[in-house]
N, CA, C and O atoms as a MOPAC input file, in Angstrom:
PM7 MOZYME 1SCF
protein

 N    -61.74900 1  -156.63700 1    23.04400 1
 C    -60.98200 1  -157.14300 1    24.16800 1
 C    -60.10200 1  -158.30200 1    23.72700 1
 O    -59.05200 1  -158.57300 1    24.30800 1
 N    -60.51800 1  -158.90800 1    22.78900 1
 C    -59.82600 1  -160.63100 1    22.71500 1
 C    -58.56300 1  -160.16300 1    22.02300 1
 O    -57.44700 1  -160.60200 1    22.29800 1
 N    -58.97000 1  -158.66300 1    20.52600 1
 C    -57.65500 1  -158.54400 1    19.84300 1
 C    -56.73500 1  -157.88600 1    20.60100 1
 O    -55.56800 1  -157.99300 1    20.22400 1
 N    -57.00000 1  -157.10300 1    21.76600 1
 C    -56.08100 1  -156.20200 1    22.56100 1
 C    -55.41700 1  -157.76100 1    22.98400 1
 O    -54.55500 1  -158.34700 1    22.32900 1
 N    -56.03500 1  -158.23400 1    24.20400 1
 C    -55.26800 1  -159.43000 1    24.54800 1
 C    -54.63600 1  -160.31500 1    23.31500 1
 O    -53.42900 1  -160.17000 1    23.50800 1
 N    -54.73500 1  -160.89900 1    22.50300 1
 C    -54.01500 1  -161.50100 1    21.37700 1
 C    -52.69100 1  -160.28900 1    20.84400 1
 O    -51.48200 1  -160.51700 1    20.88300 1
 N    -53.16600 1  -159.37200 1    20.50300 1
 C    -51.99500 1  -158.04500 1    20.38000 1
 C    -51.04500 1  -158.40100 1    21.55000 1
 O    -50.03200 1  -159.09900 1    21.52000 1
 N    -51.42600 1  -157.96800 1    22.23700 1
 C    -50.28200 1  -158.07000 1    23.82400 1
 C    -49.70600 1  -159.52800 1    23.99700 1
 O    -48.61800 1  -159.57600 1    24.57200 1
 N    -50.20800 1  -160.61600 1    23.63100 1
 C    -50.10300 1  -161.79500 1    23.98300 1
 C    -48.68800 1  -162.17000 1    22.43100 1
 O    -47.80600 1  -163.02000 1    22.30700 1
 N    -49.11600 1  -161.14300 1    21.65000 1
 C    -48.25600 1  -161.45700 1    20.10800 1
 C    -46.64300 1  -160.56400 1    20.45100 1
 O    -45.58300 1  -160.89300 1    19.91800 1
 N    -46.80400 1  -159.32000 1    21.52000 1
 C    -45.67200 1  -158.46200 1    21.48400 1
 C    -45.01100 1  -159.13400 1    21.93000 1
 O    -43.90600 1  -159.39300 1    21.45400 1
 N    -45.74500 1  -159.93100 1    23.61800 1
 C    -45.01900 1  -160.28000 1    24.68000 1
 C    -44.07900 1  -161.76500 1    23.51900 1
 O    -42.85200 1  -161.75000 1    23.42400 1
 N    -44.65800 1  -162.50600 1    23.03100 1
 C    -43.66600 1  -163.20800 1    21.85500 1
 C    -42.97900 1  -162.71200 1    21.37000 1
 O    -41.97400 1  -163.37500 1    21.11200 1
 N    -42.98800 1  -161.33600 1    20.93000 1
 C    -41.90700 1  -161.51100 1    19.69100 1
 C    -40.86100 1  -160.32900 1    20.39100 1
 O    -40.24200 1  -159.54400 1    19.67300 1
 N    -40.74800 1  -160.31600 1    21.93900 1
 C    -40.02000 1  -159.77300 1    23.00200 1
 C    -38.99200 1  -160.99900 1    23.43100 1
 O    -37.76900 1  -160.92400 1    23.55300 1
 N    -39.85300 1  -162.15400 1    23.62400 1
 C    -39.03900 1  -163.19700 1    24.27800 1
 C    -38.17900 1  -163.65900 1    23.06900 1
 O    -36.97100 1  -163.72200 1    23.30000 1
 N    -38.70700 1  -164.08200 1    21.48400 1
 C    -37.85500 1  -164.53400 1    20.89400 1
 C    -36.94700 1  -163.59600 1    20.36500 1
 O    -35.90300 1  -164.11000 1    19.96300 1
 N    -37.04100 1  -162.24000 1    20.23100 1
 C    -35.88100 1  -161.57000 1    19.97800 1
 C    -34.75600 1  -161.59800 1    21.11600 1
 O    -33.64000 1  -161.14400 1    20.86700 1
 N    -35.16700 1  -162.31500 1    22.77800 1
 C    -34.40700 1  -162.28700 1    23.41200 1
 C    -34.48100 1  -161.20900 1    24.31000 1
 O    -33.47200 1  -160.75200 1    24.84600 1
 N    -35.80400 1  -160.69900 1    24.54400 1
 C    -35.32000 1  -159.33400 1    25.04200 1
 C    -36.42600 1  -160.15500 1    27.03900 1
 O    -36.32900 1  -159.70800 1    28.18200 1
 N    -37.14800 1  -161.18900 1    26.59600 1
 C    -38.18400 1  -161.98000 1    27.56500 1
 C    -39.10500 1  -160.97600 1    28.58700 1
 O    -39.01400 1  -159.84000 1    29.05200 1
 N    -39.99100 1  -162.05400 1    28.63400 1
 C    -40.70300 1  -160.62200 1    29.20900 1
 C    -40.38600 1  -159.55400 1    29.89600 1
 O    -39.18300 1  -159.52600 1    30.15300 1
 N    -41.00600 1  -158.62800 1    30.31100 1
 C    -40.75800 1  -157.64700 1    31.32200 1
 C    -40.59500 1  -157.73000 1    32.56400 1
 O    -41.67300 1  -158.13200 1    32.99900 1
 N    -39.44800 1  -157.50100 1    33.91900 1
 C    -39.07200 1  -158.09100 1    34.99000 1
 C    -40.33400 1  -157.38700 1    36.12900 1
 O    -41.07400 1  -156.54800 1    35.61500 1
 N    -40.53000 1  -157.67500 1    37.40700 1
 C    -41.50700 1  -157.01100 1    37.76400 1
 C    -40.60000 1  -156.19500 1    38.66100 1
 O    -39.49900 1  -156.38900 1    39.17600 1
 N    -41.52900 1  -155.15600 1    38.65200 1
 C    -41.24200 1  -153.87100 1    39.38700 1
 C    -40.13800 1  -154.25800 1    40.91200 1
 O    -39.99700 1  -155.42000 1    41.29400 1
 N    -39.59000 1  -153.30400 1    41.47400 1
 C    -38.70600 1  -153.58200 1    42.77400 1
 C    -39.61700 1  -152.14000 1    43.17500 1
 O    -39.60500 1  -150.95900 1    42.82900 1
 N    -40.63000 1  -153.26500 1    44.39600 1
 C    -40.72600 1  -151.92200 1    45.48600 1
 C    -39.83700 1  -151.28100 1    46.39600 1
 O    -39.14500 1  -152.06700 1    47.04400 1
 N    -39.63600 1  -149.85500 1    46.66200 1
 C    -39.41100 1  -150.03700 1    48.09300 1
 C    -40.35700 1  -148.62300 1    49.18100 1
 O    -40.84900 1  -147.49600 1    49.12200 1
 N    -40.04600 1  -149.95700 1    50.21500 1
 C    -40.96600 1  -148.32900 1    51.17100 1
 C    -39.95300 1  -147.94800 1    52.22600 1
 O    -39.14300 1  -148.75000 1    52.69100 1
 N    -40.04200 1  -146.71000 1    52.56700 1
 C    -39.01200 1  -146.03000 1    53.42200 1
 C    -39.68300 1  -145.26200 1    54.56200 1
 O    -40.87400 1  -144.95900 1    54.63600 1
 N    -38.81900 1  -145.03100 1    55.33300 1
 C    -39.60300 1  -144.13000 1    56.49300 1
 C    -38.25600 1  -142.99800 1    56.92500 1
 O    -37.06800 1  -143.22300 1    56.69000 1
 N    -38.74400 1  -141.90400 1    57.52400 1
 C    -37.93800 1  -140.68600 1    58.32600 1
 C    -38.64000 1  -140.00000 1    59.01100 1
 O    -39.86400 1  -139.87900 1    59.04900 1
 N    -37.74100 1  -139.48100 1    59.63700 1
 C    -38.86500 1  -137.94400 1    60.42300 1
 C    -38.43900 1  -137.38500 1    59.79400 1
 O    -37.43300 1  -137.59500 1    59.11700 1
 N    -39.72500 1  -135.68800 1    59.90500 1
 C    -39.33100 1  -134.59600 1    59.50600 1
 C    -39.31400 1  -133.69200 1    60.47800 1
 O    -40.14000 1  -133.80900 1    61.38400 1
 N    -38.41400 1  -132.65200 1    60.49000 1
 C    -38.47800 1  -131.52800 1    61.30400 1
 C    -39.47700 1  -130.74300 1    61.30500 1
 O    -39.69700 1  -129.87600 1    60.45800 1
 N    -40.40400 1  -131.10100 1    62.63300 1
 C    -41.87100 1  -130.32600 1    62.60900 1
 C    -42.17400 1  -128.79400 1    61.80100 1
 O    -43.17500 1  -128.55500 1    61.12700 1
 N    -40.94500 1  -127.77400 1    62.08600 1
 C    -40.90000 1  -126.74800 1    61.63400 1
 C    -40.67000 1  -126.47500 1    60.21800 1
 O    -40.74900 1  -125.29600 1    59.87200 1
 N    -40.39300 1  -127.37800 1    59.32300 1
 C    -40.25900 1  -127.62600 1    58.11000 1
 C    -41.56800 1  -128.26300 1    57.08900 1
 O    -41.58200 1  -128.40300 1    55.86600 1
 N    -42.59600 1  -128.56500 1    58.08300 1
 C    -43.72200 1  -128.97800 1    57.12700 1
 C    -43.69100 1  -128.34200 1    55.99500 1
 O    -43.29500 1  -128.74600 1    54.90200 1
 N    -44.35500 1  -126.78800 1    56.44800 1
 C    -44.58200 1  -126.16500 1    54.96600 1
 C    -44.02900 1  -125.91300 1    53.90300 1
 O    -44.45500 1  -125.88200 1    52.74900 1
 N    -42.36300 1  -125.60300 1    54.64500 1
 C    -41.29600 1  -125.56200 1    53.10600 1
 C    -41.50600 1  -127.31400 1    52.76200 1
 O    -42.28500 1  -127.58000 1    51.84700 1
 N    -41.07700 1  -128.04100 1    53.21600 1
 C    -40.95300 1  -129.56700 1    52.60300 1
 C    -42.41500 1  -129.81600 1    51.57900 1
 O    -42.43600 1  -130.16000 1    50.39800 1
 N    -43.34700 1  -129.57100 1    52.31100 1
 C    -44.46300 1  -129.80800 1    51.00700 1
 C    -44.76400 1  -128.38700 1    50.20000 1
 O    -45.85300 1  -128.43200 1    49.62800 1
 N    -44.15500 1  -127.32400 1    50.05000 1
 C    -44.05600 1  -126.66800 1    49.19300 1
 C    -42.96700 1  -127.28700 1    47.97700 1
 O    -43.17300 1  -127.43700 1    46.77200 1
 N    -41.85700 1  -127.55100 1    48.71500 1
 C    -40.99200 1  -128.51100 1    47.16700 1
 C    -41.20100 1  -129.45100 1    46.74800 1
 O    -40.54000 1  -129.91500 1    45.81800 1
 N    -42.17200 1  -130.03200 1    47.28600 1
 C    -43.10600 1  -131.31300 1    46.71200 1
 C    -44.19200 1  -131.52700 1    45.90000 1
 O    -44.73800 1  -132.56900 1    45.53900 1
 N    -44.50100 1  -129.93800 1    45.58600 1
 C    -46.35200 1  -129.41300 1    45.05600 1
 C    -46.03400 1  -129.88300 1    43.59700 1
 O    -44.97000 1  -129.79800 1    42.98300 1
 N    -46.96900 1  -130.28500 1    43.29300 1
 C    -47.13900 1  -130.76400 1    41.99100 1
 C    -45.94500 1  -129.56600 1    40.62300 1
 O    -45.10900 1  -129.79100 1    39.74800 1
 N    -46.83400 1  -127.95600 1    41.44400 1
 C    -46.38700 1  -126.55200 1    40.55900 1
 C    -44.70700 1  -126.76100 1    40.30600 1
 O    -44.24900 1  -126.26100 1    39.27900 1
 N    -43.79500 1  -127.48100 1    41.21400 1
 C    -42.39300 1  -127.82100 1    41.35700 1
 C    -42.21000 1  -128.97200 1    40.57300 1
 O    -42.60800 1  -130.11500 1    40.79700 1
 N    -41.35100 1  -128.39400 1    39.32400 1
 C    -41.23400 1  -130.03500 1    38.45400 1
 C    -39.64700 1  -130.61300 1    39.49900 1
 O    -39.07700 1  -131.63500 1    39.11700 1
 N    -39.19700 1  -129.98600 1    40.53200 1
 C    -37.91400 1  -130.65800 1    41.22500 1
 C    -37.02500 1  -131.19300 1    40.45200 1
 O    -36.34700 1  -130.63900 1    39.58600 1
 N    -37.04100 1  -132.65700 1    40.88700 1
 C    -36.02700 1  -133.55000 1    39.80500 1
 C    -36.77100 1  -134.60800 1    39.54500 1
 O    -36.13900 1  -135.66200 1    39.47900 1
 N    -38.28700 1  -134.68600 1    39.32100 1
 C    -39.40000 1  -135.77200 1    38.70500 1
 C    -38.76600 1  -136.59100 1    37.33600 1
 O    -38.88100 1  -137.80100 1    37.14400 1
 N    -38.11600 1  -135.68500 1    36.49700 1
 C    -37.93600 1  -135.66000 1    35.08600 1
 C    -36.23000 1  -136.90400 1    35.66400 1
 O    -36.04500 1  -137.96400 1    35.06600 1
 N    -35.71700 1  -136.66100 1    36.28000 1
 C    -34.66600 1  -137.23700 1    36.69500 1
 C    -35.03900 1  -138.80400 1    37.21600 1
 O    -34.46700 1  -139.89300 1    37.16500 1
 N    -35.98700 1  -138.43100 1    37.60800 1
 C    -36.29700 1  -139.89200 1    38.77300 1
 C    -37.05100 1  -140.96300 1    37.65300 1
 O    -36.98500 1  -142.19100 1    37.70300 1
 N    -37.83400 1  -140.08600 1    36.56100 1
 C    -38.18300 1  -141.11900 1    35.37000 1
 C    -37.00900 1  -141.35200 1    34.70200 1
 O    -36.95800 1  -142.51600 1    34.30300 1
 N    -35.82700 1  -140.54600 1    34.36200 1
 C    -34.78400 1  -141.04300 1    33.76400 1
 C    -34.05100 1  -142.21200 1    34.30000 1
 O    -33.27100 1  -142.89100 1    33.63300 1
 N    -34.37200 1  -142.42100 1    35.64500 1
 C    -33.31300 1  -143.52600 1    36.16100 1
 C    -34.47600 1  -144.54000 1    36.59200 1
 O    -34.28800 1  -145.15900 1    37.63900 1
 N    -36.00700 1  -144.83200 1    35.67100 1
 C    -36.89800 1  -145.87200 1    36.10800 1
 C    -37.74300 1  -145.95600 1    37.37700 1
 O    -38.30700 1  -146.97400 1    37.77900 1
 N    -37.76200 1  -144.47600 1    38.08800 1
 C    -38.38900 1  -144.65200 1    39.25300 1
 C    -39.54600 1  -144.08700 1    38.70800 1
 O    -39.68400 1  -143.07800 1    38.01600 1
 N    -40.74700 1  -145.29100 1    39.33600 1
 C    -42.20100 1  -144.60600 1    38.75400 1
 C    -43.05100 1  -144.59900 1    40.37900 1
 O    -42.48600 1  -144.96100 1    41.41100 1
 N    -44.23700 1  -144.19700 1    40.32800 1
 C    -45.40600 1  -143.99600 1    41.12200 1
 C    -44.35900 1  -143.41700 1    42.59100 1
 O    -44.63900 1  -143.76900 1    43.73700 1
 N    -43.57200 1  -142.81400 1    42.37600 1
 C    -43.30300 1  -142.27100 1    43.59700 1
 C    -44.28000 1  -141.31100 1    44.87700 1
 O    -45.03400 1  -140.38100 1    44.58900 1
 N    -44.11800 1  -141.63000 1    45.75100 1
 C    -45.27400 1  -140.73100 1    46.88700 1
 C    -44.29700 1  -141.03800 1    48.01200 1
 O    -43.50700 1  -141.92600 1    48.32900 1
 N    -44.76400 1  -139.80500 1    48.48200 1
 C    -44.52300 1  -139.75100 1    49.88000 1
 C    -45.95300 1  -139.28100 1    50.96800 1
 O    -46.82200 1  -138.54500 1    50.50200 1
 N    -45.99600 1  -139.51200 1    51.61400 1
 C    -47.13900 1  -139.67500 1    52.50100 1
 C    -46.31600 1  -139.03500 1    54.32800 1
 O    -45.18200 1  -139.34300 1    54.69400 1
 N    -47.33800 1  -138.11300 1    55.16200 1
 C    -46.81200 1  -137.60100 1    56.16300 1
 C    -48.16600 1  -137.86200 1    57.36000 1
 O    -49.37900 1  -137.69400 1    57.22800 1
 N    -47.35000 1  -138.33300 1    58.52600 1
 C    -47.94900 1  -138.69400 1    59.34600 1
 C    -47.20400 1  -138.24400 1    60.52100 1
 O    -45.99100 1  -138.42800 1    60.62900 1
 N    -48.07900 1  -137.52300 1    61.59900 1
 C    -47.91000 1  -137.04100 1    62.92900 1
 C    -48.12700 1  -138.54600 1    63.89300 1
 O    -49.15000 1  -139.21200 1    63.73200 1
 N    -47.08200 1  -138.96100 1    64.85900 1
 C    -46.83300 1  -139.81500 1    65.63700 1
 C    -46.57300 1  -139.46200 1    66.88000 1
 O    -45.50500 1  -138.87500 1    67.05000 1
 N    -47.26600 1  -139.65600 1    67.82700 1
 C    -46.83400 1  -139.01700 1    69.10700 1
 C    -46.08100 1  -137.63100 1    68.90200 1
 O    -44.96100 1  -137.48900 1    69.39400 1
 N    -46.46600 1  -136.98000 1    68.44200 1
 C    -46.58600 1  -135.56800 1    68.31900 1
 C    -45.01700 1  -134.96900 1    67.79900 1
 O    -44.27300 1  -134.02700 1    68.07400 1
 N    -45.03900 1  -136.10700 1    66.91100 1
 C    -43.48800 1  -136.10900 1    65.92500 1
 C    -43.89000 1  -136.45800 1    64.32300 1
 O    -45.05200 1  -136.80400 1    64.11400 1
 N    -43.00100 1  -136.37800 1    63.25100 1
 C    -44.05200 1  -135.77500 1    61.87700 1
 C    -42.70800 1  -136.99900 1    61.22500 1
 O    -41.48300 1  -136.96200 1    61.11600 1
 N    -43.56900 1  -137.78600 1    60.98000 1
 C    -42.70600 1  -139.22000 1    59.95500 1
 C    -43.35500 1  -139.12400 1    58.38500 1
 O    -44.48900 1  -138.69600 1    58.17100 1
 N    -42.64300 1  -139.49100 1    57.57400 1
 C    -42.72600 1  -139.40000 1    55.94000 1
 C    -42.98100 1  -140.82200 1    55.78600 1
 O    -42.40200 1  -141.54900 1    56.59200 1
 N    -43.54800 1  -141.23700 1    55.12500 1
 C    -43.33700 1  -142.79800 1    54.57900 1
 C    -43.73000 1  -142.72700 1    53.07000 1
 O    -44.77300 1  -142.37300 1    52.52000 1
 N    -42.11000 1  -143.34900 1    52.41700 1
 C    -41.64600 1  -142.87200 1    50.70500 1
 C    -42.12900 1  -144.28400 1    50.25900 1
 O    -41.65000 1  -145.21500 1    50.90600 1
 N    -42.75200 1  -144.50800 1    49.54300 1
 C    -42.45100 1  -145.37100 1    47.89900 1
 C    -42.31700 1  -145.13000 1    47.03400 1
 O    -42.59000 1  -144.00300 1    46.62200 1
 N    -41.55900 1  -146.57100 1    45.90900 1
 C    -41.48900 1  -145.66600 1    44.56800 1
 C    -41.30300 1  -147.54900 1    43.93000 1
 O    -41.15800 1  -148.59700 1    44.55900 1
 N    -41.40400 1  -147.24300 1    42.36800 1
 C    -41.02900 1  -148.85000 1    42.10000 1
 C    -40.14300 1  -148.53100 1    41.03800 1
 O    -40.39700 1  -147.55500 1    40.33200 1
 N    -39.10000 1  -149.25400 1    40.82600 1
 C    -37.97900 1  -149.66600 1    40.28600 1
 C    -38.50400 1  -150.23200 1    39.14100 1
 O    -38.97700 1  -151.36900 1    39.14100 1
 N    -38.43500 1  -149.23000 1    37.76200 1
 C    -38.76100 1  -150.49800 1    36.28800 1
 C    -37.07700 1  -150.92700 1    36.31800 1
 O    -36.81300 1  -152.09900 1    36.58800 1
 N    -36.17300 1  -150.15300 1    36.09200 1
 C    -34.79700 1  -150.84900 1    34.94800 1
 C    -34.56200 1  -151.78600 1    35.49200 1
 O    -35.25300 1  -152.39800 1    36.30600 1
 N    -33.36600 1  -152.04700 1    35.02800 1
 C    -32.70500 1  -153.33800 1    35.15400 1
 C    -31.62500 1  -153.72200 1    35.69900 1
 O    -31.17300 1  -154.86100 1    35.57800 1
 N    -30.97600 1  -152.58200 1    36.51700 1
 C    -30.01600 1  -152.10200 1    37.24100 1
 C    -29.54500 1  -151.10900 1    38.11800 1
 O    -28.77600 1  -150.16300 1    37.94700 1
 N    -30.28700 1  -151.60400 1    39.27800 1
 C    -30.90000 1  -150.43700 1    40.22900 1
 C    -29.74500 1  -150.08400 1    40.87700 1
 O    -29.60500 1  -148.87700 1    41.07200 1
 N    -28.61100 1  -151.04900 1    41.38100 1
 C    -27.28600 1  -150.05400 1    42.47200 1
 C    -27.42000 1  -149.01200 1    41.13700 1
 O    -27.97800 1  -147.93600 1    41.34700 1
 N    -26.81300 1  -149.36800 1    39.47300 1
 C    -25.98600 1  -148.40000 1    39.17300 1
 C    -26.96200 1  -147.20900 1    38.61600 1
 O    -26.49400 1  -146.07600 1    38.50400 1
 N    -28.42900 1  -147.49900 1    38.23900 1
 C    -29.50500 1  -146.38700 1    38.34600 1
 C    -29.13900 1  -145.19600 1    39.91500 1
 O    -28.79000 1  -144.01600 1    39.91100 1
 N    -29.34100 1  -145.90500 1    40.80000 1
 C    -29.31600 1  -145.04200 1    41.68800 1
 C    -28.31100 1  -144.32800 1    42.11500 1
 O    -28.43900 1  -143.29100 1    42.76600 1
 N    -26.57800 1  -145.15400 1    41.56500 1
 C    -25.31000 1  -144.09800 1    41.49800 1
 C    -25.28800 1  -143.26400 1    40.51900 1
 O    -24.62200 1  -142.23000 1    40.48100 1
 N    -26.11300 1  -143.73400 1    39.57200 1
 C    -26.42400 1  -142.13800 1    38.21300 1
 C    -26.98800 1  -141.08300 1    38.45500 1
 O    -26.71600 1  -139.94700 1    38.06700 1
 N    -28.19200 1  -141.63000 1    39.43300 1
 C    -28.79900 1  -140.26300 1    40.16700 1
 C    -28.52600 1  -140.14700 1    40.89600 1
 O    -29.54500 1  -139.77200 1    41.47500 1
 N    -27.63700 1  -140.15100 1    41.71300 1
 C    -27.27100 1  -139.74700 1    43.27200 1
 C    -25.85000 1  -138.65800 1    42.19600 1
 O    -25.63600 1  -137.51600 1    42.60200 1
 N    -25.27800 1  -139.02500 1    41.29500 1
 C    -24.37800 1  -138.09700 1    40.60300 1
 C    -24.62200 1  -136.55500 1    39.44000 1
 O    -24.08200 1  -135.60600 1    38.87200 1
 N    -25.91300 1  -137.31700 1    39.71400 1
 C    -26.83400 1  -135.65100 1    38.98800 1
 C    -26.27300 1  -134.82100 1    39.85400 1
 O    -25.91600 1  -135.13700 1    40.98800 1
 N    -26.15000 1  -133.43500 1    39.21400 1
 C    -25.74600 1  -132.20600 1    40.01200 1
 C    -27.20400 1  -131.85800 1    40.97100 1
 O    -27.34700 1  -131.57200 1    42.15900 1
 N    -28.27400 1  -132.05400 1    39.71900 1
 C    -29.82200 1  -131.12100 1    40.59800 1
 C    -30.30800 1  -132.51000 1    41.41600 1
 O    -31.42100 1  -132.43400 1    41.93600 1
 N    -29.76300 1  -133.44100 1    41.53300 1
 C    -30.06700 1  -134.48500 1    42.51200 1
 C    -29.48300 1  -134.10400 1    43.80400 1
 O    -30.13300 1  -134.04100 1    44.84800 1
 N    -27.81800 1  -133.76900 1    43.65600 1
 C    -27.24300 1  -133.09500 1    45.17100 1
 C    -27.88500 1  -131.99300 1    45.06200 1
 O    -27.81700 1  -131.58600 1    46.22100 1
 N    -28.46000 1  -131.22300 1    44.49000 1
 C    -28.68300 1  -129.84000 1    45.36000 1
 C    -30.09200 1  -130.04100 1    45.80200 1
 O    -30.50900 1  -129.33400 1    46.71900 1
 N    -30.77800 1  -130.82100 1    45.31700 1
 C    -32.47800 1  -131.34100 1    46.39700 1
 C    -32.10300 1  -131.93400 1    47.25700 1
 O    -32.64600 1  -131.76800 1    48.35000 1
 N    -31.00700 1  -132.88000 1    47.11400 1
 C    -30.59300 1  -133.13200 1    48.76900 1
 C    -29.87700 1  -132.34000 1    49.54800 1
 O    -30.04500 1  -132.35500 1    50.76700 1
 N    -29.18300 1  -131.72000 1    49.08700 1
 C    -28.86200 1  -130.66700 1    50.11000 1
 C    -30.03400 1  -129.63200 1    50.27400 1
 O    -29.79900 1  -129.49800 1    51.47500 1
 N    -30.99000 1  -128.87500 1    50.09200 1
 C    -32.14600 1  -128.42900 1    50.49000 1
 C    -33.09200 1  -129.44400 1    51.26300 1
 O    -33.74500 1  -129.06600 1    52.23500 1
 N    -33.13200 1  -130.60200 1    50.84300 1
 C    -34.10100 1  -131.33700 1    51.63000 1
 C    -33.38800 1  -132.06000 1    52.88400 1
 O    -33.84600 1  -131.88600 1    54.01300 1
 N    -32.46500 1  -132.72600 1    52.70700 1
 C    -32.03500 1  -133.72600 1    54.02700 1
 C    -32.02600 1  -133.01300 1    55.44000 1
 O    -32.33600 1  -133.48000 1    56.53600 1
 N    -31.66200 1  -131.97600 1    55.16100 1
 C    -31.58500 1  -130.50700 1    56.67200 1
 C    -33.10000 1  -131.19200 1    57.13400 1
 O    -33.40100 1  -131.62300 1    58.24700 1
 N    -33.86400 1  -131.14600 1    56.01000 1
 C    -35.74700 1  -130.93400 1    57.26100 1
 C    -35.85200 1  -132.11600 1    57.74900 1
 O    -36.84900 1  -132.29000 1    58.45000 1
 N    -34.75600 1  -133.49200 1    57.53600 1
 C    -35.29000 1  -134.60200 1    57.69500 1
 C    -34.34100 1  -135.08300 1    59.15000 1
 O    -33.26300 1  -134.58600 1    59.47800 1
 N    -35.17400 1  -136.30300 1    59.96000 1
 C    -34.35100 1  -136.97300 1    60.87700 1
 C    -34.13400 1  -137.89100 1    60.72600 1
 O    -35.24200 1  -138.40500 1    60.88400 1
 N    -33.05300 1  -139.17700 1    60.36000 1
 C    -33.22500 1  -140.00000 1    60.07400 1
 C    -33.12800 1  -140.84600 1    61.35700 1
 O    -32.41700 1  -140.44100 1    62.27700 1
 N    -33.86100 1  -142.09200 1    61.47100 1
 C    -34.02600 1  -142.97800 1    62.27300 1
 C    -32.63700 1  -143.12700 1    62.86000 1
 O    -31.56100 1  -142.80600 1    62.35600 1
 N    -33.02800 1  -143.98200 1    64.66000 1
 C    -31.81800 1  -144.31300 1    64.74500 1
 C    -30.88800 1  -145.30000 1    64.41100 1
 O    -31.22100 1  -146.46800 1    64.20800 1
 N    -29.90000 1  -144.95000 1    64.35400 1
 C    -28.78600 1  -146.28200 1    63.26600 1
 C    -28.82200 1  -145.92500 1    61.84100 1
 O    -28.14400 1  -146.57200 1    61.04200 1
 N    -29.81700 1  -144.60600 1    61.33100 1
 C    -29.85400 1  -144.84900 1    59.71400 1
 C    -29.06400 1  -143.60700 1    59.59800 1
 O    -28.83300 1  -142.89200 1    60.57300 1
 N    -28.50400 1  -143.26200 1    57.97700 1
 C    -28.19400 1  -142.35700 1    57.89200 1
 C    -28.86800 1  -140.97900 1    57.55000 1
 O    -28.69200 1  -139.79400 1    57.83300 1
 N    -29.99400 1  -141.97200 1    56.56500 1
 C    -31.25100 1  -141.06800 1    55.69800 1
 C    -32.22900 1  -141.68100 1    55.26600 1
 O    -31.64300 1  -142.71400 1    55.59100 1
 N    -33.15400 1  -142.04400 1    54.84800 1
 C    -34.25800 1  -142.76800 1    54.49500 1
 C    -33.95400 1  -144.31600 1    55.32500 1
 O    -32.97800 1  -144.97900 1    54.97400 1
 N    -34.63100 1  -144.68200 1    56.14700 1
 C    -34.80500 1  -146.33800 1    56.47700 1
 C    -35.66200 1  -147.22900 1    55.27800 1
 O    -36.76900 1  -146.76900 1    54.99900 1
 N    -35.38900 1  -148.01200 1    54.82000 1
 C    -35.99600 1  -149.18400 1    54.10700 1
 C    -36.35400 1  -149.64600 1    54.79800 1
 O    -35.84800 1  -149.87800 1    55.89600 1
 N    -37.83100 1  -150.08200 1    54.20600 1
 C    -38.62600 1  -150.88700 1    55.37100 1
 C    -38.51200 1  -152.28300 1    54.42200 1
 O    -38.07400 1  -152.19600 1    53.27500 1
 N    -38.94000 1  -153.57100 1    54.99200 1
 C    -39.14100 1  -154.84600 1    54.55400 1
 C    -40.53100 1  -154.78600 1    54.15300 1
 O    -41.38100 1  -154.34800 1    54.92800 1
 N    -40.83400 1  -155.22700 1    52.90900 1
 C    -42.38800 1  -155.23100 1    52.11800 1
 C    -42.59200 1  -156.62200 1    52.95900 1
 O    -41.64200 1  -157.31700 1    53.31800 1
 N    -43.50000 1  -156.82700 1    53.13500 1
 C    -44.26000 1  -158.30700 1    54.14800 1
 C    -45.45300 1  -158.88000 1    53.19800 1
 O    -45.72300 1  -160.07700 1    53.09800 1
 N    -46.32000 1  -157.50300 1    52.31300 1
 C    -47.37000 1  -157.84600 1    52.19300 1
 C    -47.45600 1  -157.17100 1    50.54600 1
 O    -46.86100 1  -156.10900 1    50.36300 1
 N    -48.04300 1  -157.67500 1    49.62600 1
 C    -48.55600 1  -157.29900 1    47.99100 1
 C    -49.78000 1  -157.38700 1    47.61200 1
 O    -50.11800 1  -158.55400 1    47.81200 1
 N    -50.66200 1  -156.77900 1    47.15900 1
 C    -51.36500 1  -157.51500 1    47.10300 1
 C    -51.72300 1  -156.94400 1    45.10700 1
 O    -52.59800 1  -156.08800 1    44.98400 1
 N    -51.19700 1  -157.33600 1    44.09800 1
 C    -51.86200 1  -156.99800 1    42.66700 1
 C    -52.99500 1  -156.91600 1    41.96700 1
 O    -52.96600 1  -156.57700 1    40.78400 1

């Protein structure tokens, strides 16, 4: 245990003096939508693990632990997304993937099943309040 920690404690040095300083912490975010009740099963069929989608895409542009989670609300079907942000430049990460070709065509298959809140266009960002590491 002491050389793992001394190892890690020696990288995280010779990160900062090459200038590169430690590692920034993650950017959460959590989101919310409805889904179109009648769309459950296709929507979590393109979500099944068996569907590599555009996973391989979403690690290319630093998005890790992504989930989505589905919850029935007064007898209406809401998604609530996270995901955390490693890079280091998230507008222009997310205009790289929003310019993938197989990025528009999952959104065009997926946004149809979705409702977005009112005032939003597509996913609402919620405000994180609470962390706990």
């Amino acid at each position: 245990m002491r050389l793992l920690l001394s190892l890690t404690a020696l990288a995280l040095a010779a990160a900062v003096l090459a200038g590169a300083g430690p590692p920034s912490p993650a950017k959460r975010v959590g989101m919310v939508i409805e889904l179109e009740a009648d769309k459950i099963d296709e929507y979590k069929a393109l979500h099944a693990d068996s569907n590599p989608g555009v996973r391989d895409l979403l690690r290319k542009y630093h998005i890790r632990n992504f989930s989505i989670f589905l919850r029935e609300i007064g007898g209406r079907w809401y998604e609530f997304g996270y995901y955390e942000y490693t890079g280091d430049d998230y507008e222009g990460d997310m205009a790289r993937l929003d310019a993938e070709p197989r990025s528009k065509e999952w959104l065009r298959v997926c946004d149809p099943m979705q409702i977005p809140l009112p005032g939003e266009e597509s996913w609402a960002v919620m405000d994180q309040v609470y962390f706990n590491e």
